[in-house]
C-alpha positions, 0 to 999 in steps of 0.5 A, a space after each residue: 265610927 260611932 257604935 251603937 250602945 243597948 241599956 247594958 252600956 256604952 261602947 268606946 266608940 261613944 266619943 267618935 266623931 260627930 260630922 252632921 251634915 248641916 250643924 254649922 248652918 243650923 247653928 247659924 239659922 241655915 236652911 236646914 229648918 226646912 226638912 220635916 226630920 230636923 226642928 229649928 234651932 233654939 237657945 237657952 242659957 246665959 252667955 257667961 258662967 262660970 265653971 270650977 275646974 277640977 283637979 287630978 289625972 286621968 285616972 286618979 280616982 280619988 281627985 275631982 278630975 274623976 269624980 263621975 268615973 264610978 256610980 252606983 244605982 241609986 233606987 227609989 220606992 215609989 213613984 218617980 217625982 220625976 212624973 209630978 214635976 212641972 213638965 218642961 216645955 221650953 227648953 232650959 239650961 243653965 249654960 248658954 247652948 242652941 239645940 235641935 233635933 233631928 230624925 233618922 229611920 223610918 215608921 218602924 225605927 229610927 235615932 233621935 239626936 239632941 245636936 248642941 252648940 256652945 254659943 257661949 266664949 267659954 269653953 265648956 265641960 260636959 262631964 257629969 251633966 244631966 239631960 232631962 227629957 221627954 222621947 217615945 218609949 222603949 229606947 234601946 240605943 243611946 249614947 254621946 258624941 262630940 266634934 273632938 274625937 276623943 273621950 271615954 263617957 258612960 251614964 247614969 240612966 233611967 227611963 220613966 214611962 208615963 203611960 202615954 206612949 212617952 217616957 221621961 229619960 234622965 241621963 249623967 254623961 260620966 268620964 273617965 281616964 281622959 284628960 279634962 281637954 278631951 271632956 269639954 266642949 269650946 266655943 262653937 263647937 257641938 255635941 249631942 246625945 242620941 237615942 233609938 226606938 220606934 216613933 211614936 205619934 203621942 210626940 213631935 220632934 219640936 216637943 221633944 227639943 223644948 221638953 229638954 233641960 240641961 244641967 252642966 256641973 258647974 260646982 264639981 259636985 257631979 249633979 248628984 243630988 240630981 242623979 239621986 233624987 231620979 233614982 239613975 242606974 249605973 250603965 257598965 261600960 
């Protein structure tokens, strides 16, 4: 089963299998719309890409197959630019998914879940990918999952509080030690990223799904200019 992770890193049971109630009718326009705790579907991307693949073994830190496996923090002086940056306010990708939110807890504390599908023909990895995002502050719980049951992700994160009762949230899902089959997402097939924390009125479920941008790496070089210019930290796993 899925187990919960804090800010000081991610369990195993992060790659546990992701079963929604309702993700393929919700993918298909199903009447899932309905309830107040899950937004509509909306899509974003291009139908083709192309995405290099990289070589090596598990294991084999040195080969690109594992260039995500290690990280480091990368500080920043000063404000974060993330906090000057036009905000995104339909959501963005550079790959073609549809995505949702939806809610589960209560006034006091609840899990928000970012739900993917890869409406594209392609089969897709989502190692080193960077999710950029606004959510109420304060999360204390997050992590990924996917419909194949396998994988062994960690993060770089960062929470940038804009001083409003939200917070920008810049997360890399890194593998490592798994075969590249067990880091990538086919056709259909859903993944999602979830967080915990206490509600907050100053964002609504449909603000936080159009304020997502995702960014796959496409070129094997792990988004780092991405994760650098954010200033992320390095979760142990």
């Amino acid at each position: 089963m899925h187990v919960p992770s804090n800010k000081r890193g991610l369990g195993a049971g992060l790659a546990t299998v992701l079963l929604l109630a309702g993700v393929a009718a919700f993918a298909g326009g199903g009447s899932a719309a309905a309830d107040p705790n899950t937004t509509s579907a909306v899509s974003a991307g291009p139908a083709g890409f192309t995405q290099a693949v990289p070589a090596g073994q598990p294991s084999q830190y040195n080969q690109p197959l594992e260039r995500c496996a290690n990280g480091v923090n990368y500080p920043i002086s000063g404000a974060n630019p993330v906090l000057s940056e036009p905000a995104t306010t339909q959501f963005a990708s550079n790959v073609g998914l549809s995505e949702y939110v939806t809610f589960s807890g209560n006034q006091y504390y609840g899990n928000w879940q970012f739900v993917f599908t890869n409406t594209t023909s392609q089969v897709l990895s989502t190692d080193c990918a960077v999710l950029v995002f606004r959510a109420p502050s304060g999360s204390d719980n997050h992590g990924y999952t996917a419909t194949v049951q396998y994988g062994h992700p960690q993060q770089d994160y960062l929470e940038v509080p804009r001083g409003d009762g939200t917070s920008y949230y810049i997360a890399r899902i890194d593998f490592h030690d798994v075969p590249l089959a067990q880091r990538q997402v086919g056709p259909g097939q859903s993944f999602s990223y979830s967080l915990g924390g206490a509600p907050n009125s100053a964002i609504t479920l449909a603000q936080m799904r159009d304020s997502l941008k995702f960014t796959a790496d496409l070129d094997l070089k792990a988004n780092q200019a991405l994760v650098q210019h954010y200033g992320t930290n390095r979760l142990t796993n």
